[in-house]
MARRO-399416 format. One line per field, with one value per residue (C-alpha): residue number from 0; x, y, z. Coordinates in steps of 0.02 Angstrom, whole numbers. Layout:
MARRO-399416
n = NUM / ...
xx = X / ...
yy = Y / ...
zz = Z / ...
END
This chain:
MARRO-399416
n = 0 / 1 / 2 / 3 / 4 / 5 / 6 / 7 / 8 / 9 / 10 / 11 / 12 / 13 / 14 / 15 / 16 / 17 / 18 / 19 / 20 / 21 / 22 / 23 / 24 / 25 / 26 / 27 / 28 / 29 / 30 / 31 / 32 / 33 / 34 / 35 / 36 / 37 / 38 / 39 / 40 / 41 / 42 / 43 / 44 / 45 / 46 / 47 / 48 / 49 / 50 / 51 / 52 / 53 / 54 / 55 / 56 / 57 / 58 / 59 / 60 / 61 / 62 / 63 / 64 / 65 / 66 / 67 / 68 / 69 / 70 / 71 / 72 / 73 / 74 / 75 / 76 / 77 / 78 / 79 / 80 / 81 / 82 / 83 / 84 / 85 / 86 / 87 / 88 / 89 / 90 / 91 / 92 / 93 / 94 / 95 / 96 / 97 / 98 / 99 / 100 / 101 / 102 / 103 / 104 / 105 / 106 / 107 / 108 / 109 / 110 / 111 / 112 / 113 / 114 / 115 / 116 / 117 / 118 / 119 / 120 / 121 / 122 / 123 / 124 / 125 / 126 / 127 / 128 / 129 / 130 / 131 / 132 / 133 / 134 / 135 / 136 / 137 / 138 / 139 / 140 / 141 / 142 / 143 / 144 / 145 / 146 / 147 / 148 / 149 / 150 / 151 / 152 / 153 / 154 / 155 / 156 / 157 / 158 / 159 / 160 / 161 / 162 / 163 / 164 / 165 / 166 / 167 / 168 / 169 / 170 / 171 / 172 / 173 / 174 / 175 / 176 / 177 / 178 / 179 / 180 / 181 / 182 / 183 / 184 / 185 / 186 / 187 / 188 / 189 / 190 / 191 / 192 / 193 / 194 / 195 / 196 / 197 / 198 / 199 / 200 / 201 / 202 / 203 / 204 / 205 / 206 / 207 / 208 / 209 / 210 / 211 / 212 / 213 / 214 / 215 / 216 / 217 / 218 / 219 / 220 / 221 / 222 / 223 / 224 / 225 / 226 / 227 / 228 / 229 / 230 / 231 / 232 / 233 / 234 / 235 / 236 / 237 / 238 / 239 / 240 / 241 / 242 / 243 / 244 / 245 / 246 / 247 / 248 / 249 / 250
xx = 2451 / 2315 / 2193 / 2273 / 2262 / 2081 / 2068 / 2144 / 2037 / 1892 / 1963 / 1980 / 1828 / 1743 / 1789 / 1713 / 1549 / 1481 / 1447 / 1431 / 1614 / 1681 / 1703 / 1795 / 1913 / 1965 / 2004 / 2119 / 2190 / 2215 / 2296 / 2416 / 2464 / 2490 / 2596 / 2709 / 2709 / 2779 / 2889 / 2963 / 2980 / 3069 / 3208 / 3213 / 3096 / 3012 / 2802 / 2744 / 2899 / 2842 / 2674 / 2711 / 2831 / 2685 / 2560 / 2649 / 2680 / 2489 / 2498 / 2377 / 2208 / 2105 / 2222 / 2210 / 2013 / 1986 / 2092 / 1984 / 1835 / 1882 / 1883 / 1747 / 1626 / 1437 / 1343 / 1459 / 1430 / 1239 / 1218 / 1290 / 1194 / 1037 / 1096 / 1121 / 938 / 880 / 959 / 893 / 718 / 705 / 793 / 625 / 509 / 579 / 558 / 376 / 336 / 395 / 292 / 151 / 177 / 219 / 170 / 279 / 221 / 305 / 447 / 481 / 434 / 537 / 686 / 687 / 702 / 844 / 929 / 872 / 932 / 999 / 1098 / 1061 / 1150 / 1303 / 1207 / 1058 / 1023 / 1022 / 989 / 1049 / 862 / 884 / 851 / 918 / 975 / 863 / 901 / 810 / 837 / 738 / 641 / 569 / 462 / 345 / 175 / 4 / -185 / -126 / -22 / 181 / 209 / 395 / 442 / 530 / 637 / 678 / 794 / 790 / 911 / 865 / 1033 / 927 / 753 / 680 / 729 / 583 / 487 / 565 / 469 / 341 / 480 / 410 / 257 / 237 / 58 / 179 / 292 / 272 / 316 / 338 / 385 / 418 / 237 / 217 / 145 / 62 / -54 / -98 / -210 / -377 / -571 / -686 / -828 / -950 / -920 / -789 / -674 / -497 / -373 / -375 / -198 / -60 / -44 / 67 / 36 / 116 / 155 / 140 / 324 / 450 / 515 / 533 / 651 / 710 / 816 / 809 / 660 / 644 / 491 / 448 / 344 / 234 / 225 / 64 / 119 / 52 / 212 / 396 / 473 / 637 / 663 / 548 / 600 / 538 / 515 / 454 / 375 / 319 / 533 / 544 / 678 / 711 / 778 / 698 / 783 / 780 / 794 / 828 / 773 / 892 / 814 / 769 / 903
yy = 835 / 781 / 839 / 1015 / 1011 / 1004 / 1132 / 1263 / 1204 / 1214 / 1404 / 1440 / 1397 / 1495 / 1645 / 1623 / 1672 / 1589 / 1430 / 1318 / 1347 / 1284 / 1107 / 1118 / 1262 / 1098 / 991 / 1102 / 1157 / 981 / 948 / 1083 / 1019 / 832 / 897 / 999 / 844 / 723 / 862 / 854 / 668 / 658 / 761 / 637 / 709 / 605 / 614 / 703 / 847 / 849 / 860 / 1019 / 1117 / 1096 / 1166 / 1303 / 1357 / 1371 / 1519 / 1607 / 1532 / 1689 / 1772 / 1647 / 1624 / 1815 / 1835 / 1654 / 1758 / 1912 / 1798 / 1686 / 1840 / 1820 / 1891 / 1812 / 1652 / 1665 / 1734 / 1582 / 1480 / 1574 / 1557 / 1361 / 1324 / 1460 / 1343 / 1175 / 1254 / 1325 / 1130 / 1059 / 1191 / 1152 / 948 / 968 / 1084 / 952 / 827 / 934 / 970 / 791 / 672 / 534 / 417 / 564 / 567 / 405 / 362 / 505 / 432 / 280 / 334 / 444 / 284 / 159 / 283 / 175 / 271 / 277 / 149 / 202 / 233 / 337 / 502 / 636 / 814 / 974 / 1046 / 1241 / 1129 / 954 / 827 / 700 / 547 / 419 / 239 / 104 / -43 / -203 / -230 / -362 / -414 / -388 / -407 / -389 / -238 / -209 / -127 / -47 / 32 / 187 / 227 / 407 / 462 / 634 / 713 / 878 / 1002 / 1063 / 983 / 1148 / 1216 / 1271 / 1139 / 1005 / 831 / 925 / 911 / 718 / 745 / 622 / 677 / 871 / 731 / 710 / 548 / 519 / 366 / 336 / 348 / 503 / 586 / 456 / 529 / 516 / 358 / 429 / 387 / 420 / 537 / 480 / 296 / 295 / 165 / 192 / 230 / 72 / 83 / 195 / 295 / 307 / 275 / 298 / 126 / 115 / 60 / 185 / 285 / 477 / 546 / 711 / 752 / 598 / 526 / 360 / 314 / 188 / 239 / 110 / 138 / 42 / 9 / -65 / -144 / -172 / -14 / 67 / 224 / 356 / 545 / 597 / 800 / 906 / 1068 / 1136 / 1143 / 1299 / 1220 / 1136 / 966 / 774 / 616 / 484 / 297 / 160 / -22 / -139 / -234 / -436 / -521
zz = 4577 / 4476 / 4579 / 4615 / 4418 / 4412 / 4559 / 4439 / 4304 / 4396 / 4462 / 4274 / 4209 / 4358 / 4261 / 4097 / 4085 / 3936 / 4027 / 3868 / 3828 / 3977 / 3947 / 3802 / 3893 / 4006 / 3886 / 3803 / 3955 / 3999 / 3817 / 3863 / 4039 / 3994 / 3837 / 3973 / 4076 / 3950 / 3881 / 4038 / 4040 / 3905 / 3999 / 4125 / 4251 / 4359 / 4369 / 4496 / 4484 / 4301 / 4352 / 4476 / 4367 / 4214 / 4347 / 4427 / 4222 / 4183 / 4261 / 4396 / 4378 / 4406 / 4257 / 4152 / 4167 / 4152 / 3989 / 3916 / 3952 / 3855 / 3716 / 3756 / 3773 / 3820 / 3687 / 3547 / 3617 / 3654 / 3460 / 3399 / 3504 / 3440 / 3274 / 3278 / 3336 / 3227 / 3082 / 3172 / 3176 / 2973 / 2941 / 3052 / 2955 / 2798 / 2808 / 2868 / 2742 / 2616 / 2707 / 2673 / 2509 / 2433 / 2577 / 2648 / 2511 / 2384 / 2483 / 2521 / 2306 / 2248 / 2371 / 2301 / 2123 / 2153 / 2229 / 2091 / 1959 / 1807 / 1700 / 1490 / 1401 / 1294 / 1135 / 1184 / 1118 / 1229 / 1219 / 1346 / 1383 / 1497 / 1664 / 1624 / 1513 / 1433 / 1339 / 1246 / 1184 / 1072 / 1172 / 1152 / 1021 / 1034 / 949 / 1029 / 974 / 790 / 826 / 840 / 1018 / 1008 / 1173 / 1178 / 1350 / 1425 / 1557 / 1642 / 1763 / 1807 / 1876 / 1990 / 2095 / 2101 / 1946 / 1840 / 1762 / 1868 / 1861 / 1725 / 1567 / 1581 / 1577 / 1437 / 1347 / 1295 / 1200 / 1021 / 950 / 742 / 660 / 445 / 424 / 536 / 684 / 825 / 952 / 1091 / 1140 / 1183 / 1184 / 1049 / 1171 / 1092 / 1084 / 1219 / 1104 / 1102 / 953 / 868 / 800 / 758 / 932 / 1075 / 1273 / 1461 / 1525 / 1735 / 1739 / 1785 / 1906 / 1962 / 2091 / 2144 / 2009 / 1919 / 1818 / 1705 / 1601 / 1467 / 1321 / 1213 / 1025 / 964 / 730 / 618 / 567 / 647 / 668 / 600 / 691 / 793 / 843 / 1024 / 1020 / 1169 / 1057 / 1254 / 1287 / 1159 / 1058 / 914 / 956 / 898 / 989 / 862 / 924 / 807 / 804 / 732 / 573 / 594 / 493
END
């Protein structure tokens, strides 16, 4: 009877126009019939009568497959088909117009700092900013040519990657950094002399790491002696806020 089963399937399916639909039509259909088949088991009937009785209740193929089409209709299923590569395509416009935008070495970079995101530890500072939170947290300090070099650390996670000012609200050089003895700027060059800030200023170091929503960064200040605290402000942010880290004093 199996194969009288599949000739009514098959007579079915004939009927419903929307082609695409008609392979999962027969595997429902043949849910239903080997439910009515072991239904009838279970009372004891043997295979192949349980096989004809759950055939002869499907009903009249043509009937069946005309009412399946009435709900199964044409232009329904053609507009979601429409609709799903509609949504495939603005997905494949979307990614290359990332590509374009950042590049694969952007998107591949900013992938791998949303993965190696390493959260603040317990004790950092952190302040709600309109797009994001940021947090900040003392360093090392360590002594170079002369100078102390205390490193300051930042963490941003923006709520949203294309909320406005995104991956600019770390744009280190709108920070403003002040210690006990008071503002440090910016390390620049003399133009006339080209020589740097000789001491007392503050720099980007290359390590770090920016993703999508989440950004890390490591800030060097250049003393003249050990520090004791710092305050990290963002004047650019419109609010009034100063992080302060803390160094802990050599015993």
């Amino acid at each position: 009877m199996r194969d009288n089963f599949q000739i009514w399937v098959d007579a079915v399916c004939e009927q419903v126009r929307f082609w695409p639909d008609r392979k999962g039509i027969a595997k429902e259909l043949r849910i239903h019939y080997e439910d009515h088949c072991q239904a009838l088991e279970r009372l004891n009937y043997e295979r192949p009568l349980a096989e004809e009785r759950s055939l002869r209740a499907m009903g009249n193929a043509q009937e069946v497959g005309r009412a399946l089409d009435r709900v199964h209709k044409p232009w329904l299923g053609w507009l979601w088909e429409a609709s799903r590569w509609l949504a495939r395509c603005l997905a494949v416009l979307a990614l290359v117009t990332l590509l374009w935008t950042v590049g694969w070495e952007s998107l591949a970079e900013r992938t791998q700092g949303e993965l190696a995101w390493e959260a603040p530890p317990a004790g950092a500072e952190s302040v709600e900013l309109e797009h994001g939170t940021l947090w900040a947290a003392p360093g090392d300090v360590t002594e170079r040519d002369g100078h102390t070099v205390a490193e300051v650390r930042l963490w941003l996670q923006m709520r949203d990657p294309l909320g406005t000012g995104g991956y600019a609200c770390m744009r280190n050089w709108m920070f403003s950094y002040r210690d006990e003895q008071g503002e440090l700027p910016l390390q620049t060059r003399d133009p006339l002399t080209m020589e740097l800030t000789p001491s007392r200023y503050w720099q980007n170091m290359d390590s770090g790491s920016r993703g999508w929503t989440r950004y890390r960064q490591t800030v060097e200040l250049v003393l003249d002696s050990p520090p004791r605290w710092a305050e990290v402000s963002y004047p650019l942010s419109g609010g009034d806020w100063a992080l302060r880290v803390e160094w802990e004093a050599e015993p």
